[in-house]
C-alpha angles and dihedrals in degrees: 000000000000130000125192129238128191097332087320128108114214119189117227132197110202139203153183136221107193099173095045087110093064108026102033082219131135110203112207117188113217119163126034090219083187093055094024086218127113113284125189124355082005094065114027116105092198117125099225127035098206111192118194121201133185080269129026135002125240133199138189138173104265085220090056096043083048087062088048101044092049092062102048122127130168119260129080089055097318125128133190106211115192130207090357119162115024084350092268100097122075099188131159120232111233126198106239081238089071095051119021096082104355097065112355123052126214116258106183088056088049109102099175097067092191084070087085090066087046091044 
């Protein structure tokens, strides 16, 4: 998906966390172990991750949730699940505390939209 800016066309990856409500987790795929290559946020070139939940939107900078994600570690909520799915996705689950603000902004609340080129 891209939306344009400005002039500017900015790629998004989007997700949805469909069990937010009842977990406050965020899951974030990161390595492919079948394929031994980056998966998810490892391996999307899009400029924005953008996650939707029942109840708000959130986007970050994928460079910057690359970063994040890279020096995740479990402890303090995190978990590193391995094979999950159809046994092809290694991801870390990650407490809504750790992301909303701190790394991720809310979209559906941001009324200058060309603060996601200044973001």
């Amino acid at each position: 998906m891209w939306v344009e800016v400005d002039g500017k066309r900015l790629t998004c990856e989007v997700k949805t966390e469909r069990k937010h409500a009842q977990t406050r987790n965020i899951c974030l795929e990161y390595w492919n172990p079948r394929s031994n290559k980056p998966s998810g946020v490892s391996a999307s070139q899009s400029h924005l991750w953008v996650t939707v939940l029942a109840d708000s939107i959130w986007c970050v900078r994928t460079e910057e949730l690359k970063r994040f994600v890279s020096a995740l570690a479990p402890g303090d909520g995190v978990r590193r699940l391995e094979r999950i799915g159809d046994g092809n996705s290694n991801a870390f689950i990650v407490p809504d505390r750790l992301l909303l603000g701190p790394v991720y902004f809310r979209l559906d609340s941001e009324l200058d939209p060309l603060a996601l080129i200044r973001y």
